[in-house]
Steps between C-alpha positions, in 0.01 A plus 500: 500500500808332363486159595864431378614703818140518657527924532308786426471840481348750709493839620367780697435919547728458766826751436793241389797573786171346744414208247830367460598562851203271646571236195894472568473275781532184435088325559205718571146382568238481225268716769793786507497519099117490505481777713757731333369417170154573616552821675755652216335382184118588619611862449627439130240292403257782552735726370458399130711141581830655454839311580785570605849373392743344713794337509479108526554359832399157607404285830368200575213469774441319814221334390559367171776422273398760243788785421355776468671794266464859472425604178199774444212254476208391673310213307669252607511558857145552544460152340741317747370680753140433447584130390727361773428695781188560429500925635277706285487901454173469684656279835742708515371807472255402789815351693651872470211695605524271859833533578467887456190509688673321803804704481294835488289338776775379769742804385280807518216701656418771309638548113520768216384449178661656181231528166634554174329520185689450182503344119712280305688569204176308321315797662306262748455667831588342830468515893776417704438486896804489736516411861718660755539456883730521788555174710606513893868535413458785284565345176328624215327244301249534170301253241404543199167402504331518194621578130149530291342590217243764523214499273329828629632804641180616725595536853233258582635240325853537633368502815325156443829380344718599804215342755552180264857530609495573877237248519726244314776573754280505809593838528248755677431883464563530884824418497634710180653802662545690133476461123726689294407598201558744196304780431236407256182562586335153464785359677458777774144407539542114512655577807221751665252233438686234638547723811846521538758778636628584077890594530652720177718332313814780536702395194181573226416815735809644439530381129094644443720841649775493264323388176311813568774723539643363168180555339645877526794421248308186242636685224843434595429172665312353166842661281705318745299146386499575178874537460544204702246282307738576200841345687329225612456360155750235421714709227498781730586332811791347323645848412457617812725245623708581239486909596586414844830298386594801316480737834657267666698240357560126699157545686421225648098565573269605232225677605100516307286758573206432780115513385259685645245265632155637677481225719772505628619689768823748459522386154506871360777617759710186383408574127615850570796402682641252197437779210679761701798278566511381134453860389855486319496193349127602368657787379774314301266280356344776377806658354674165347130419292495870386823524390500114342621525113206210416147700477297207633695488799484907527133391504540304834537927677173653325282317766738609798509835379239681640580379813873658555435871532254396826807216575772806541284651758498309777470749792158355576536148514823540703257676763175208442772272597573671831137502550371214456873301614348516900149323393687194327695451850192528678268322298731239528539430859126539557476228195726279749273161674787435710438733753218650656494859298162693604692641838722663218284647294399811654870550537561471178258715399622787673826442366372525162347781547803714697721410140225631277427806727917555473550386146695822353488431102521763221288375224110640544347162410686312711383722797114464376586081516645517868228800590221259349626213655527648872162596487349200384724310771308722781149472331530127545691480786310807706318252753791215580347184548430456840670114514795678344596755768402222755792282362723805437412560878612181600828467308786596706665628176205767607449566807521840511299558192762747415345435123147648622610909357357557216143512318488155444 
């Protein structure tokens, strides 16, 4: 606190446009702050305490004369909190839990429930439980409803943790219609012994379909993150910028190459994507280090090296992109929470699977990818989920089930 100006800093895991929009106005209630700061910074705090940096913006509240300023810390606002107002983590926390009680109460009669099982960057694992319903007017409403850390991975003991939650928000077993999930097994099996209707989650189906198919071409796949672990060093991605200036002089966007990360989805398609796009300027790079009259800089080319004879063919990638380009679109609507998506989904599925079955391509392994990848789709897919085809059924997008052709 600085008691020249009586202000102090705060902040919160809320994205900044939000922050600074709800701290332009001119007074805000200590209660509103609270909140905000409560429900945003709970998630960071178990998330190894991480901040995040904003620009300074400043108000003063309703309730007391204290300015309050935008800065990237926490300390002190916990402090004045606490202090003058006298709401703790613990009040409010409790104050929380009611008012999303009574809105799922008076809004809702049955709900969804979303599970998903995850770790930190610290490699501590996690349970998050989302909420989702429809109210009388058809809007679609959902609450996150518990962000926790998860000591054991037994399905027993999830199941006592998510009990410890529905119990917390008064919610009972009766009245959850679904519980989406992913397809591990323990997760899977939480959800058989709490007795629920379990509903796929369609975006990791369909990734589990396509890591598979790329198992088919690792070779190329691992070559691919290789050569793009080298540009993504600092020296490297400098002359790439540099390479790309030389193609094309006065460009005004510089692009890196993308990373190839397992966990997350259509990361190899966009990793693919980037080196095929920045195939000349890779190639240039190349060329200006092996040709440089300084040796250590003609250095810089002997890792890249034997990665160029496999970077002038790129018949196959070209083809992997055309594959896997219709499961980014459609992992990515059925990612949406806007909008109710398992009426879709069956749909979509059947639209996947026409492109594959008339995906003409030249290059053998890219036709062993789409092949693989088609059958896994109907292994998995073979018996539709009966809540599925119901909503399908009941979608006048639908009606005539005109999607209902093929072996899926």
């Amino acid at each position: 606190m600085n008691d020249s100006n009586n202000e102090f800093n705060f902040s919160s895991g809320q994205d900044k446009e939000s922050n600074v929009e709800l701290l332009a106005s001119t007074s805000i209630s200590t209660s509103a702050l609270s909140t905000l700061f409560f429900e945003r910074y709970t998630a960071l705090e178990l998330l190894d305490n991480k901040e995040v940096e904003v620009e300074k913006v400043s108000c003063k509240f309703e309730d007391c004369d204290t300015e309050y300023v935008w800065l990237g810390l926490t300390s002190n606002c916990i402090t004045h909190l606490h202090d003058i107002h006298q709401i703790t983590k613990e009040s409010l926390k409790n104050t929380l839990v009611k008012a999303k009680q009574q809105t799922i109460c008076q809004t809702s009669d049955t709900v969804s429930l979303t599970f998903d099982l995850w770790s930190s960057q610290a490699h501590d694992s996690y349970l998050g439980i989302t909420c989702h319903w429809l109210t009388d007017s058809f809007d679609l409403h959902e609450i996150i409803l518990n962000i926790g850390e998860l000591n054991k991975h037994h399905a027993s003991d999830i199941v006592e943790s998510v009990n410890s939650v529905l119990n917390k928000f008064k919610i009972n077993c009766q009245t959850i219609f679904s519980i989406t999930t992913n397809n591990r097994s323990n997760v899977r099996s939480t959800v058989q012994q709490i007795g629920i209707s379990n509903v796929k989650c369609a975006g990791h189906t369909l990734q589990l379909s396509v890591n598979l198919g790329l198992k088919k071409v690792d070779k190329i796949i691992s070559k691919c993150k290789a050569l793009i672990s080298i540009l993504s060093k600092e020296k490297k991605h400098r002359q790439l910028h540099e390479a790309q200036l030389q193609i094309t002089s006065g460009l005004k966007e510089l692009l890196d190459v993308i990373k190839d990360v397992n966990t997350c989805w259509n990361s190899t398609l966009y990793a693919i994507e980037r080196l095929v796009y920045l195939k000349p300027a890779i190639i240039q790079l190349y060329s200006t280090l092996t040709n440089h009259t300084i040796r250590k800089v003609r250095k810089g080319a002997e890792t890249m090296g034997p990665y160029i004879p496999f970077l002038e063919k790129f018949e196959l990638l070209e083809e992997l992109i055309k594959v896997l380009f219709p499961f980014d679109k459609a992992i990515q609507f059925l990612s949406g929470s806007k909008y109710p998506i398992l009426g879709f989904m069956t749909p979509i599925l059947e639209e996947l699977a026409c492109q594959l079955r008339y995906f003409i391509g030249q290059n053998s392994m890219a036709i062993l990818v789409k092949d693989t990848i088609l059958d896994n789709l109907i292994e998995r897919w073979s018996n539709s989920n009966e809540i599925g085809m119901c909503c399908s059924f009941l979608n006048p997008c639908f009606k005539k089930l005109n999607f209902c052709t093929s072996a899926l």
